[in-house]
DORO-956514 format. One record per residue (C-alpha): residue number from 1; y negated, x, z. Coordinates in Angstrom, 3 decimals. Layout:
BEGIN
{pt NUM; {Y; X; Z}}
...
***
This chain:
BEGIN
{pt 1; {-177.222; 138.393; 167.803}}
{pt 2; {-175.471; 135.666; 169.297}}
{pt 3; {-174.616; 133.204; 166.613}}
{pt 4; {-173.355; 130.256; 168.208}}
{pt 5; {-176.565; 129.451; 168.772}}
{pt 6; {-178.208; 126.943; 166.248}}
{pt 7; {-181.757; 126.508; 167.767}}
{pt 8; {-183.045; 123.678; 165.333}}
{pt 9; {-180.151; 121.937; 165.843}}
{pt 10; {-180.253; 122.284; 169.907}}
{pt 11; {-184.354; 121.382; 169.697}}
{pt 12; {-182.914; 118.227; 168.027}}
{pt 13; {-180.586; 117.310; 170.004}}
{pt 14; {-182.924; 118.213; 173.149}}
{pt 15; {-185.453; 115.522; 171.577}}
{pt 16; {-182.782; 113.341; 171.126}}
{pt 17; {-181.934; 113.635; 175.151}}
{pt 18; {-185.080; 113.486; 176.077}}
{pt 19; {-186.059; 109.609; 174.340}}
{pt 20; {-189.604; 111.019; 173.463}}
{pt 21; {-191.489; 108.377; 172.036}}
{pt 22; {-193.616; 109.456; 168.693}}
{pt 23; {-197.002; 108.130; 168.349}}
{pt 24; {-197.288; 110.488; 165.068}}
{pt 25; {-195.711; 110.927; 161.814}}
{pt 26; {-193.257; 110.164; 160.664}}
{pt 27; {-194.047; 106.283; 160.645}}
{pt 28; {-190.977; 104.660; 160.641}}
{pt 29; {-190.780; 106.495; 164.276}}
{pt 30; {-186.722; 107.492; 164.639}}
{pt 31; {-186.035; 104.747; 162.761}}
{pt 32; {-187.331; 101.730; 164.850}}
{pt 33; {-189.451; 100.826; 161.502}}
{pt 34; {-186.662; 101.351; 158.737}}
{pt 35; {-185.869; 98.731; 156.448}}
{pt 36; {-182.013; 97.571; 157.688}}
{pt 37; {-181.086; 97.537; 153.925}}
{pt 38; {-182.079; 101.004; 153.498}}
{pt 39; {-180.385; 102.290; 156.603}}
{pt 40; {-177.636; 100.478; 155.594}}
{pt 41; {-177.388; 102.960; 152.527}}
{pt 42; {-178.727; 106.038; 153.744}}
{pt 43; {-177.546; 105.755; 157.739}}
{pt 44; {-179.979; 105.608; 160.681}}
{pt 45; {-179.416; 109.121; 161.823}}
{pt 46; {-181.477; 110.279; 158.905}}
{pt 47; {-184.078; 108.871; 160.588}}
{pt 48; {-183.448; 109.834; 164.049}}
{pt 49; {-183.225; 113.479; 162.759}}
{pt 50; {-186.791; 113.124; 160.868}}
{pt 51; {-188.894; 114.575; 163.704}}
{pt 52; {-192.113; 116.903; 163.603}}
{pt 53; {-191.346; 120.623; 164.599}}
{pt 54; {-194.185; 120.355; 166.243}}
{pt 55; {-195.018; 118.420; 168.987}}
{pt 56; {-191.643; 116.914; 168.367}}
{pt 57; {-189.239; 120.020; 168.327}}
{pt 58; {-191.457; 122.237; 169.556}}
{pt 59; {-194.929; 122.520; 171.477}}
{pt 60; {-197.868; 124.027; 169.803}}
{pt 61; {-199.144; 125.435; 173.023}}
{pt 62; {-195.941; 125.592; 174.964}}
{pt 63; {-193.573; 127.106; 171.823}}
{pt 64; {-190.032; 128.002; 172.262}}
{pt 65; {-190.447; 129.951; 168.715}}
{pt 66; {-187.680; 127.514; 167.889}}
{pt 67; {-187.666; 128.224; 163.602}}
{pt 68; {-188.560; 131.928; 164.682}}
{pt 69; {-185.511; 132.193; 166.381}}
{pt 70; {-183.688; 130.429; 163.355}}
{pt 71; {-185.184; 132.455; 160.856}}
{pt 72; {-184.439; 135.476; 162.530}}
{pt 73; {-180.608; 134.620; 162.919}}
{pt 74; {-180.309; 134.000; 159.434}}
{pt 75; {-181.995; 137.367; 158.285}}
{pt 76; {-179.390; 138.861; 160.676}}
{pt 77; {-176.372; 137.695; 159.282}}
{pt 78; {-177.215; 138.065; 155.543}}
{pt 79; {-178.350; 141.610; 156.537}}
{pt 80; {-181.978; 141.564; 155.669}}
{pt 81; {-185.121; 142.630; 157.765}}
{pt 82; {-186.767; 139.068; 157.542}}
{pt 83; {-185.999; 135.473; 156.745}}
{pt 84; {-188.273; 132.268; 155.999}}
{pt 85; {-187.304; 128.538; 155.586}}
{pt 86; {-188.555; 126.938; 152.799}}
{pt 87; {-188.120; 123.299; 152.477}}
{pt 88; {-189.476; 122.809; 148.991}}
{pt 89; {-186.809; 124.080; 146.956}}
{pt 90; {-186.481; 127.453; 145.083}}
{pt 91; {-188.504; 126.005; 142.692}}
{pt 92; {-191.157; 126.529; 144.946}}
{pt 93; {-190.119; 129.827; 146.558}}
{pt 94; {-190.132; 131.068; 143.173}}
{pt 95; {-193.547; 130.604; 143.043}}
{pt 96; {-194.321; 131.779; 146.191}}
{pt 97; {-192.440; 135.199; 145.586}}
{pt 98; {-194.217; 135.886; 142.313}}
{pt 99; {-198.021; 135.296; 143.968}}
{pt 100; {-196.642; 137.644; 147.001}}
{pt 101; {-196.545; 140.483; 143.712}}
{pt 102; {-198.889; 139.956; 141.368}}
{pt 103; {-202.362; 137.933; 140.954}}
{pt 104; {-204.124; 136.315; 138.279}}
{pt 105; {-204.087; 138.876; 135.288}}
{pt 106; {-201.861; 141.394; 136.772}}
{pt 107; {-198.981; 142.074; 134.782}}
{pt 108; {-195.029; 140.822; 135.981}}
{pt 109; {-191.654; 141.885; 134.436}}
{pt 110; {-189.613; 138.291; 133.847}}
{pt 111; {-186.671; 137.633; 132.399}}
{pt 112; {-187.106; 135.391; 129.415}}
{pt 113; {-183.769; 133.208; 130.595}}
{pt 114; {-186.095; 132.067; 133.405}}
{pt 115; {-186.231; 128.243; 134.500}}
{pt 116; {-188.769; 126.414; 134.088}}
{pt 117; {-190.219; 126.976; 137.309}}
{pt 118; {-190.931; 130.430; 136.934}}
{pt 119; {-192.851; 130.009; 133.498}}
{pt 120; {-195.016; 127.327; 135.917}}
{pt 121; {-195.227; 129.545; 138.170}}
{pt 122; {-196.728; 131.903; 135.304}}
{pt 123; {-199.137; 129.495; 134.488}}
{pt 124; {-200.570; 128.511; 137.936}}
{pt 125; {-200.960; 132.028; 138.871}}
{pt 126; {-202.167; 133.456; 135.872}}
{pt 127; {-199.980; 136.326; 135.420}}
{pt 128; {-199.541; 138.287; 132.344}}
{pt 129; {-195.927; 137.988; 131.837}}
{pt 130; {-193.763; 141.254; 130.124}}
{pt 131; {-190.944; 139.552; 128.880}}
{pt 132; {-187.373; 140.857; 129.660}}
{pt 133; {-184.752; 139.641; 126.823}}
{pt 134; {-181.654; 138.454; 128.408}}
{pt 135; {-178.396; 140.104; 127.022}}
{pt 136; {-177.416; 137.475; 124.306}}
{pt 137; {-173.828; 136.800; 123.664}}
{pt 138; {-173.644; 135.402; 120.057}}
{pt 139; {-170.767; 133.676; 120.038}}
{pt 140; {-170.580; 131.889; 123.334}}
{pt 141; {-174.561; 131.408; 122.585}}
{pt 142; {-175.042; 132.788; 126.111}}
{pt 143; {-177.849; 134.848; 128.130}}
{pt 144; {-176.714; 136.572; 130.046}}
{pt 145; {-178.882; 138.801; 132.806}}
{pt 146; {-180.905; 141.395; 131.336}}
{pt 147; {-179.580; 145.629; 131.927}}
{pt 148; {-181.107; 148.315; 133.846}}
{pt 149; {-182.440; 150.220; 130.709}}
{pt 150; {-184.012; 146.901; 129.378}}
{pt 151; {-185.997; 146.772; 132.758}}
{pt 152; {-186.858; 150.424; 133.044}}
{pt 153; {-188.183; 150.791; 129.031}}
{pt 154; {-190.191; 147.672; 129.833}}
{pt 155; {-191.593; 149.759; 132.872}}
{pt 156; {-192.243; 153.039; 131.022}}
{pt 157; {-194.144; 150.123; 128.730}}
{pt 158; {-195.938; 148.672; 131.198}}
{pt 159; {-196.349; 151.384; 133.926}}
{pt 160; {-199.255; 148.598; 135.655}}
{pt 161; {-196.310; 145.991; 136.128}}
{pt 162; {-196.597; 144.880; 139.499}}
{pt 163; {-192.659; 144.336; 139.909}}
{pt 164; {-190.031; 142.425; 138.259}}
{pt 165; {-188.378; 138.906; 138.630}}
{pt 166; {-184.413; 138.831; 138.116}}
{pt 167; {-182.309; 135.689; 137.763}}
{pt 168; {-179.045; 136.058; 138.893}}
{pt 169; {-176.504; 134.808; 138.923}}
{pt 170; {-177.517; 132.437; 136.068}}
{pt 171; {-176.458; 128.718; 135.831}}
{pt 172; {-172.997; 129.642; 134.631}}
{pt 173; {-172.150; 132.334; 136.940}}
{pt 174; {-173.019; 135.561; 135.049}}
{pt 175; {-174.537; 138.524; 137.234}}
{pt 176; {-176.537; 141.381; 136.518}}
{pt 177; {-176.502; 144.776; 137.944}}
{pt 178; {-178.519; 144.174; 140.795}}
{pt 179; {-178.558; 147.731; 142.187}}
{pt 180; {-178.772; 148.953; 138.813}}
{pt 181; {-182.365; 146.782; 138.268}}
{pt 182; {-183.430; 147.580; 141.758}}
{pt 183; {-183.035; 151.588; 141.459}}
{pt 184; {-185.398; 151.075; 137.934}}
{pt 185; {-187.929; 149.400; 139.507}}
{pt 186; {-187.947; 151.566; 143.004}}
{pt 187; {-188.202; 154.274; 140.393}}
{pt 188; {-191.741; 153.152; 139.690}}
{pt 189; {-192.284; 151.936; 143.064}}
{pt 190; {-192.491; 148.595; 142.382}}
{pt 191; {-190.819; 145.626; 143.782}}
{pt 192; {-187.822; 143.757; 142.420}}
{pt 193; {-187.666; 139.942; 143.207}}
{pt 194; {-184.428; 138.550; 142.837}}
{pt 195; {-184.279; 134.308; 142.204}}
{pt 196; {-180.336; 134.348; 143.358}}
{pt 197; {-181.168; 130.586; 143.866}}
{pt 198; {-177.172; 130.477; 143.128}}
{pt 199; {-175.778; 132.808; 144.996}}
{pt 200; {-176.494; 131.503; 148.932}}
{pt 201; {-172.789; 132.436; 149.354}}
{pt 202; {-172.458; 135.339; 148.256}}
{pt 203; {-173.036; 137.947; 151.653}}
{pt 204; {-169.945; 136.061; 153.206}}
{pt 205; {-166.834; 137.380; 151.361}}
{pt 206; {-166.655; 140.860; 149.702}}
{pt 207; {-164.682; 139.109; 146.626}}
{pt 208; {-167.794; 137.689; 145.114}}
{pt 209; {-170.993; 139.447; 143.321}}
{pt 210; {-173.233; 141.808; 145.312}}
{pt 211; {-175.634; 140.525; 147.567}}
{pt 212; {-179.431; 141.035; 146.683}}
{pt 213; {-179.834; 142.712; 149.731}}
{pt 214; {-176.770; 144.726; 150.079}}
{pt 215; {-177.698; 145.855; 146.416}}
{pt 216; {-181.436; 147.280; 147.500}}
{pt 217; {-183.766; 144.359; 145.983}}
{pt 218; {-186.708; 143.523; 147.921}}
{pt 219; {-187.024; 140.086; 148.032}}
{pt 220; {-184.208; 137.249; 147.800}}
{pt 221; {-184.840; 134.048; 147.046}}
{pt 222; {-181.977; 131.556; 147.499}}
{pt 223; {-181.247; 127.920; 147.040}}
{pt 224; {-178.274; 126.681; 149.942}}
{pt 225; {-177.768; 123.105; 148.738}}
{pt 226; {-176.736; 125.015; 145.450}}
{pt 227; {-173.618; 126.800; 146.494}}
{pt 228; {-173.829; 126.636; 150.275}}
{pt 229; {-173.935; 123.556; 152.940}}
{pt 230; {-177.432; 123.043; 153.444}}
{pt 231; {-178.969; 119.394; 151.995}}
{pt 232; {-181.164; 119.301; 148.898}}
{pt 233; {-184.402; 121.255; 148.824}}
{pt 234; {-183.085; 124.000; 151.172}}
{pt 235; {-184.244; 127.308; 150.236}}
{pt 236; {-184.785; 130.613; 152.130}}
{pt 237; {-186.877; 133.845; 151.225}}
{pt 238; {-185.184; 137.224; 152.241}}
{pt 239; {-187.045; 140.188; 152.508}}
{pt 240; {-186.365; 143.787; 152.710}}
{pt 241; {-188.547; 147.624; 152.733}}
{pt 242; {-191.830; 147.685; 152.090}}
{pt 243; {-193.303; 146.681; 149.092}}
{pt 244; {-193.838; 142.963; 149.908}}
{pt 245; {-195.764; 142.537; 153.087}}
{pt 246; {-194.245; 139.781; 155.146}}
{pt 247; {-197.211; 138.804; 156.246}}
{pt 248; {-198.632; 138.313; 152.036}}
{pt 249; {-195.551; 136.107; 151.796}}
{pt 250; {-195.927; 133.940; 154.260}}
{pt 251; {-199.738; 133.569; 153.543}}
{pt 252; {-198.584; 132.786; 150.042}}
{pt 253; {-195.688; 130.582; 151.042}}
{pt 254; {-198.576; 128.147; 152.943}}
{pt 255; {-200.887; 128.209; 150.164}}
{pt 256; {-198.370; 126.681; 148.125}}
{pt 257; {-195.589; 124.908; 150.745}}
{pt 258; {-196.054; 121.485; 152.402}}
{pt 259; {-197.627; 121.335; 156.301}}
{pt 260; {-194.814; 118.255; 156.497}}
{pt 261; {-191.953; 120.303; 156.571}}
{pt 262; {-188.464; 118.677; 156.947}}
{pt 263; {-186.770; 118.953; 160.215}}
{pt 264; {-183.772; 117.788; 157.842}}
{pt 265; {-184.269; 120.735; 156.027}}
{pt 266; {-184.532; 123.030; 158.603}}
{pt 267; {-181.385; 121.855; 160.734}}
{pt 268; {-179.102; 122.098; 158.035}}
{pt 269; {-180.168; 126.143; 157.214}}
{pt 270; {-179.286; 126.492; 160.728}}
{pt 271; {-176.140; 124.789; 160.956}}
{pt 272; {-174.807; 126.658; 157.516}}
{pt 273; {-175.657; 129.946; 158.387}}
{pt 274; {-173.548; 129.372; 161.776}}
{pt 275; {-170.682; 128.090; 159.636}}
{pt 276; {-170.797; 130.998; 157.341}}
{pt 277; {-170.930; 133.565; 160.269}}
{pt 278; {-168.018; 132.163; 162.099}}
{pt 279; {-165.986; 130.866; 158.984}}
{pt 280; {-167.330; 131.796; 156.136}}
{pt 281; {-164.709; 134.487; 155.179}}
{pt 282; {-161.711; 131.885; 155.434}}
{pt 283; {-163.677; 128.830; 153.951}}
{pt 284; {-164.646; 130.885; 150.863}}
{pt 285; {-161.163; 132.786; 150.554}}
{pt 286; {-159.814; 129.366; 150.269}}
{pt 287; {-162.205; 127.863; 147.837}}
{pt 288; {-161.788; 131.339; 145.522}}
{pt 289; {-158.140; 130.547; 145.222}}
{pt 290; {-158.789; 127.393; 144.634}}
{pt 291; {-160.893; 128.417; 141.981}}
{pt 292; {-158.880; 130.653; 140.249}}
{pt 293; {-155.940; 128.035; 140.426}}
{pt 294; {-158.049; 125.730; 138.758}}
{pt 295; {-159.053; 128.193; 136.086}}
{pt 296; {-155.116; 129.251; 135.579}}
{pt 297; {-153.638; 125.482; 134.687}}
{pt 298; {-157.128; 125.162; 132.593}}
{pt 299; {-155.833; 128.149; 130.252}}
{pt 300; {-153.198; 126.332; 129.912}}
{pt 301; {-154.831; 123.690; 127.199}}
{pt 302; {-155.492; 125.446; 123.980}}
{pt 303; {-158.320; 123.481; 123.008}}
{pt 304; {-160.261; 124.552; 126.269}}
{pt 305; {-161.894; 128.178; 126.169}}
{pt 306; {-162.604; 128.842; 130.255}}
{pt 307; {-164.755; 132.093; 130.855}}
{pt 308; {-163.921; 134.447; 133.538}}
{pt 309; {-163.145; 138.233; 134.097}}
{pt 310; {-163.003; 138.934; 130.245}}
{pt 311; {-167.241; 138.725; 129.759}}
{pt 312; {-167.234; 141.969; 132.228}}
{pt 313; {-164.786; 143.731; 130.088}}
{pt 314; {-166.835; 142.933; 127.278}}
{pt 315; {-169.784; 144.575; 128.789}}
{pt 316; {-171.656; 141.585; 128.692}}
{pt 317; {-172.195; 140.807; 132.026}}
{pt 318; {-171.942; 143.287; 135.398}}
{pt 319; {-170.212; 140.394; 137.732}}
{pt 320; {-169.068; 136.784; 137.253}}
{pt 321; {-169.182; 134.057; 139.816}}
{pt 322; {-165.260; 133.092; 140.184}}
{pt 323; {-166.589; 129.675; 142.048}}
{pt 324; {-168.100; 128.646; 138.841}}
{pt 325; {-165.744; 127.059; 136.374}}
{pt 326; {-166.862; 127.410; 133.130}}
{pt 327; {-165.566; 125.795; 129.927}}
{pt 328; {-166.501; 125.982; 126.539}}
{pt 329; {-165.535; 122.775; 124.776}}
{pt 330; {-166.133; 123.342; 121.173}}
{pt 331; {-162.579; 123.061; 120.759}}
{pt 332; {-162.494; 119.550; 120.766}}
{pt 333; {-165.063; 118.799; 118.742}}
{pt 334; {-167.422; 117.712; 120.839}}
{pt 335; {-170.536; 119.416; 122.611}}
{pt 336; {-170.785; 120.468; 126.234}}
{pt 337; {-173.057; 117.271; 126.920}}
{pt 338; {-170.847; 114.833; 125.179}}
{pt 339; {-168.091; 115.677; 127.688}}
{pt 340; {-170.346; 115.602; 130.759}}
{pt 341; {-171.219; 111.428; 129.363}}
{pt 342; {-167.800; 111.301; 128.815}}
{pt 343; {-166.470; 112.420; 132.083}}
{pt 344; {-169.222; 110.790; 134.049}}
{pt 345; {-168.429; 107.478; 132.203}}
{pt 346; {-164.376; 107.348; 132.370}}
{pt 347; {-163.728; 109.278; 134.942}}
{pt 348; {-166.174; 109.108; 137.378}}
{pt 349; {-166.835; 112.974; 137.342}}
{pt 350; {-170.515; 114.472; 137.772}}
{pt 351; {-169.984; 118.287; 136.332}}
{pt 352; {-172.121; 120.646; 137.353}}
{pt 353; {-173.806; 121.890; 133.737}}
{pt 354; {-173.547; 120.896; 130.686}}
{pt 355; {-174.976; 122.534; 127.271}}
{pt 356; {-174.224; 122.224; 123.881}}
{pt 357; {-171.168; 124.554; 123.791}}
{pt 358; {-170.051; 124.278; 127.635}}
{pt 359; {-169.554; 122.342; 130.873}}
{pt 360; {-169.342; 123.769; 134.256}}
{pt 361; {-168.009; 122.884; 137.844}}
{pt 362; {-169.138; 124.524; 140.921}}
{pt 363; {-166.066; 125.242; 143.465}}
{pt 364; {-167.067; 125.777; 146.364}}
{pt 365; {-165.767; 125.558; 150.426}}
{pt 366; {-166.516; 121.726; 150.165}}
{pt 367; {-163.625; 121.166; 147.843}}
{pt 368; {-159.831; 120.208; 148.805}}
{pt 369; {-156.361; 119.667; 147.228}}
{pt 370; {-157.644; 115.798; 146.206}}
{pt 371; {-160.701; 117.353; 144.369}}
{pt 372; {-159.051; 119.916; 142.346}}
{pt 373; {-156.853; 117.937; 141.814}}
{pt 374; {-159.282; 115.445; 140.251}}
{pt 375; {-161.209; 117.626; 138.180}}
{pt 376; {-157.850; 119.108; 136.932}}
{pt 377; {-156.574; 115.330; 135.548}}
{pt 378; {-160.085; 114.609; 134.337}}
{pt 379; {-160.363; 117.565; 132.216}}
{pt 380; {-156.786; 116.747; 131.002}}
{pt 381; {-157.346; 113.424; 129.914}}
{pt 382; {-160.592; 114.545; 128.287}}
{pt 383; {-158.817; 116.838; 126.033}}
{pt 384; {-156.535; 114.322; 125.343}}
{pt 385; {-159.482; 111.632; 124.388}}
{pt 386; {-161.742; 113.879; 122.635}}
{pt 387; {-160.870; 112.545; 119.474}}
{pt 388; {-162.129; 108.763; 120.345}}
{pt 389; {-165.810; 110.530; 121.369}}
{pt 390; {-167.970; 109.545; 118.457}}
{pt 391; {-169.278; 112.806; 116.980}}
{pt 392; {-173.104; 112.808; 116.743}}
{pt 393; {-175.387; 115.164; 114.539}}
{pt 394; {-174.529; 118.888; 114.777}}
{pt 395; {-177.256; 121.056; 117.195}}
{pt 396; {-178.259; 123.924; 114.496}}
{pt 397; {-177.975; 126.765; 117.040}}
{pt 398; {-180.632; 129.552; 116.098}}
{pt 399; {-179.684; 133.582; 115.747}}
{pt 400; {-180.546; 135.297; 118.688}}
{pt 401; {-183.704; 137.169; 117.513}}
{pt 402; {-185.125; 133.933; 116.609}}
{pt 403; {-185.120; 132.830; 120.574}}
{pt 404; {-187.533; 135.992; 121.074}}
{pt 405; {-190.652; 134.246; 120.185}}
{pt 406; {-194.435; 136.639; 120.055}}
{pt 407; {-196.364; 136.072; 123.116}}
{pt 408; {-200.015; 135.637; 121.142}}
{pt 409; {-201.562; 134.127; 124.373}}
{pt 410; {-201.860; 134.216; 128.024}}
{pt 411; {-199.125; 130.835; 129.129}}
{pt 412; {-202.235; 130.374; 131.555}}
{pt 413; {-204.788; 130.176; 128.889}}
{pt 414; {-202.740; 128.391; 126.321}}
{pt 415; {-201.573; 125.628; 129.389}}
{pt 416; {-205.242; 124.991; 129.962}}
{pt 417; {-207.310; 125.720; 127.167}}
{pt 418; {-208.327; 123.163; 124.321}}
{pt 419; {-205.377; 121.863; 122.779}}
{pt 420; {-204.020; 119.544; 119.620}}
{pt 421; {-201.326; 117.159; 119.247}}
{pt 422; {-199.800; 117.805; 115.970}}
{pt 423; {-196.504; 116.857; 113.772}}
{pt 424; {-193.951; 119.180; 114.349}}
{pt 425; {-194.097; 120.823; 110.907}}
{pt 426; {-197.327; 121.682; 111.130}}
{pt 427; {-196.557; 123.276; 114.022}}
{pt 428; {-194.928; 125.968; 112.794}}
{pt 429; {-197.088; 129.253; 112.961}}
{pt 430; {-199.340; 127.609; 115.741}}
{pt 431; {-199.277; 128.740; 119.713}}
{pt 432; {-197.837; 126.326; 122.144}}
{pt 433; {-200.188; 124.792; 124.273}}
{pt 434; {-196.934; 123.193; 126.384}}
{pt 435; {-193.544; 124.101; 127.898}}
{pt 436; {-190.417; 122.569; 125.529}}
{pt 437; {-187.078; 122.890; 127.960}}
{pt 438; {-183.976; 120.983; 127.062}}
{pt 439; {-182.556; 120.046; 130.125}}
{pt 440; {-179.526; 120.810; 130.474}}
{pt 441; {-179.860; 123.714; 131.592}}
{pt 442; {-184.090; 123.748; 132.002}}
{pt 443; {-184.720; 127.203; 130.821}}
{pt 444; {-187.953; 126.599; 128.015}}
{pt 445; {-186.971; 127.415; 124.741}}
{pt 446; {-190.791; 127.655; 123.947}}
{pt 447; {-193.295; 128.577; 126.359}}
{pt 448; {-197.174; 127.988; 126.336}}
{pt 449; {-198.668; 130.953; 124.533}}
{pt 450; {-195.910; 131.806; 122.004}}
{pt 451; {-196.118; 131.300; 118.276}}
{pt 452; {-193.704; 128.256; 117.209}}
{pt 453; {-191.214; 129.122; 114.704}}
{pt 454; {-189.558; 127.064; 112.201}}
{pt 455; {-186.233; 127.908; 113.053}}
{pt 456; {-187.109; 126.737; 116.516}}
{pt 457; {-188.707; 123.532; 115.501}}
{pt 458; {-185.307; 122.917; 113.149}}
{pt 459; {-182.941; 123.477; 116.269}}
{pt 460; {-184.847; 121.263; 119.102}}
{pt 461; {-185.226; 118.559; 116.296}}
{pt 462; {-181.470; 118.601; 115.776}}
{pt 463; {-181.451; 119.012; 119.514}}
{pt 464; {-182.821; 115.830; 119.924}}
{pt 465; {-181.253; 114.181; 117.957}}
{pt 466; {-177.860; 115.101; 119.428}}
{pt 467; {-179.070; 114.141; 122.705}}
{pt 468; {-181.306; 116.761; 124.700}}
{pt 469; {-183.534; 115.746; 127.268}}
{pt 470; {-186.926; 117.314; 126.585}}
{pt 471; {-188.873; 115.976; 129.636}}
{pt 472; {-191.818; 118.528; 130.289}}
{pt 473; {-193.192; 118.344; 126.563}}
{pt 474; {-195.951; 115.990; 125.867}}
{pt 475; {-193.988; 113.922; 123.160}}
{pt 476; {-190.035; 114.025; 124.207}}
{pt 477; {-189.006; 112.807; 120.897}}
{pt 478; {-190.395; 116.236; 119.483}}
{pt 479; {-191.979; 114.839; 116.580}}
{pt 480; {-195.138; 116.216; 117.295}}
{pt 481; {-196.556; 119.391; 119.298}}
{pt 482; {-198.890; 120.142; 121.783}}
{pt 483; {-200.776; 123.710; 120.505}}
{pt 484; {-203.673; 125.381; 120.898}}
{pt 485; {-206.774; 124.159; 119.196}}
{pt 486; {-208.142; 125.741; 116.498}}
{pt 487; {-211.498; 127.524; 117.183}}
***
């Protein structure tokens, strides 16, 4: 296919030629209505690129198939049969792609490391979810993806599973054997959905993780304003074989998208997959040797632990994400959130993650010499600092085991059921009636319909009180619960 083309970009600039006046959404028409002060901050060509794809891009009854013929490109050059734009995150496509496989009380293999939005998308669908424990790493306190043989004895388990939902690569750049996953669940003739939300990059340069779709899964989900060039909320569903009808996903996708979708959106996909197929091999060869420069002069500082090659070694992980810098900071003292604060506040530096044992810094073909070389002196001076970074109260980090919580209820039925607010001690022993996430990184440490333990209770109490962000459960300060009532 000839990609030079960009045809949401050349509809946009077509409109632009052609002066068409709007007498439709959106309202501030190109711009003529914006607010001076806010186009002072956000520039007026935002709103001279916020235009309808319909009867603005494109005709309804006259259609140049002008997102067809973008979508279509794009499946081409990440090799898969079909592509869809989705401008309402992977959060959202998430969803989507788990309704496309299962229905309400149909069962779903998941692994438990999930984000948040895949337990939501649990409970809006109603899905009975079959749990698949990530491979824990005790002392980095890490998930990392679930293995092959953990996916097919859930399988032989569950032989009614309706397919299976795999994260990877995970917020810090860990990757699971994709093929591995997808030859299990093939084996039962089931689907395997893969939420590679960070890994847009990864079909343009053979130096990085497998590809969902060079590696056999069925359907790709992945977020390009993570790791690619595309603005916020820019997220596209790939789809191979046969097990998920195109036509089911795109039914599902506009049961659950927006009918105002962003032109924004949609030019940007456009314009990054061109990039990546005419560049993409040279931008990201640069950025991975920027990466592993940056990882090289980071070994250097003894108090610093940066993770790399060695977790493969260790048979803890199948691939690792070289873009993603990853450093443990436990050396200094200090948790993974107190140096984000502390960077953010003296330095000017937004990382890219933080938890309690780690930070992390997404390289990718954006970055130059001036930003590695900021992040380098930043990091630097951090170390050298630490000791002035008031300590606060110790996060009592559970075992592993005790992260594995009983599933006692539907996360449907608990969500929505009759609940209780109670104090968090007498909590313990009762079913969550709510989703408790610490964000960083927004995977739920408890979600609805699991029994609450009290060495779960002890370590988001001392959670909060070091500083998590619990922003999805009813009371943030954890002090009490939300459960399900007692019949």
């Amino acid at each position: 296919m000839e990609h030079s083309r960009v045809p949401v970009l050349e509809a946009l600039q077509e409109f632009r030629r052609r002066g068409d006046v709007v007498y439709g959404p959106p309202g501030h028409k190109q711009g003529r209505g914006t607010d001076p002060r806010v186009a002072e901050i956000l520039g007026m060509d935002v709103f001279r690129s916020d235009v309808l794809s319909l009867n603005g891009l494109d005709d309804r009854r006259q259609s140049q198939g002008v997102l067809e013929q973008a979508q279509e490109l794009m499946a081409d050059a990440v090799g898969a049969e079909h592509a869809f734009f989705s401008t309402c995150g992977s959060s959202l496509s998430v969803k989507t792609a788990m309704c496309s496989v299962a229905g309400p009380g149909e069962k779903l293999l998941l692994s438990r490391n999930a984000h948040k939005s895949v337990i939501a998308a649990v409970i809006i669908n109603g899905v009975e979810p079959i749990w698949v424990h990530p491979k824990f790493d005790a002392e980095r306190h890490l998930a990392h993806p679930p293995e092959p043989d953990d996916v097919r004895d859930r399988l032989r388990e569950h032989p009614d599973a309706k397919g299976m939902l795999l994260i990877t690569p995970t917020d810090w750049g860990t990757c699971a054997d994709v093929r591995g996953v997808a030859d299990a669940c093939h084996a039962f003739d089931v689907p395997l959905i893969v939420d590679e939300a960070w890994g847009a990059h990864l079909p343009f340069h053979p130096d990085l993780p497998v590809w969902g779709m060079d590696a056999d899964a069925d359907l790709v989900v992945t977020s390009v304003h993570k790791m690619g060039a595309a603005i916020e909320q820019s997220s596209v569903f790939h789809l191979q074989h046969d097990r998920v009808s195109p036509d089911v996903l795109k039914q599902r996708e506009d049961l659950l998208g927006t009918t105002s979708a962003s032109c924004l959106v949609y030019a940007a996909l456009d314009g990054w997959r061109r990039q990546m197929v005419e560049q993409g091999r040279e931008l990201l060869d640069a950025a991975l040797h920027r990466a592993e420069r940056i990882r090289a002069q980071l070994r250097e500082l003894p108090e610093l632990r940066v993770m790399g090659g060695e977790i493969i070694e260790e048979g803890l992980a199948a691939e690792f994400d070289p873009l993603k810098i990853v450093v443990d900071v436990r050396g200094l003292g200090i948790s993974g959130m107190q140096a984000a604060e502390w960077l953010r506040a003296n330095r000017h530096i937004d990382v890219g993650g933080s938890d309690t044992c780690r930070i992390s810094a997404s390289i990718t073909h954006s970055d130059d010499d001036e930003t590695e070389k900021l992040l380098l002196e930043s990091l630097r001076s951090l170390v050298e600092r630490a000791d002035s970074i008031e300590r606060q109260p110790a996060v009592r980090l559970p075992e592993p085991r005790a992260l594995e919580l009983e599933q006692a209820v539907l996360p449907r039925e608990a969500f929505f059921g009759p609940a209780e607010q109670v104090s968090a001690e007498r909590a313990v022993g009762r079913i969550a009636a709510e989703m408790i996430s610490p964000y960083p990184p927004g995977v739920p440490v408890v979600a609805p319909g699991e029994v609450i333990t009290a060495e779960i209770v002890d370590y988001l109490r001392s959670g909060v009180e070091h500083g998590f962000l619990i922003a999805d459960a009813a009371d943030p300060t954890l002090k009490t619960l939300r459960v399900v009532a007692r019949t």
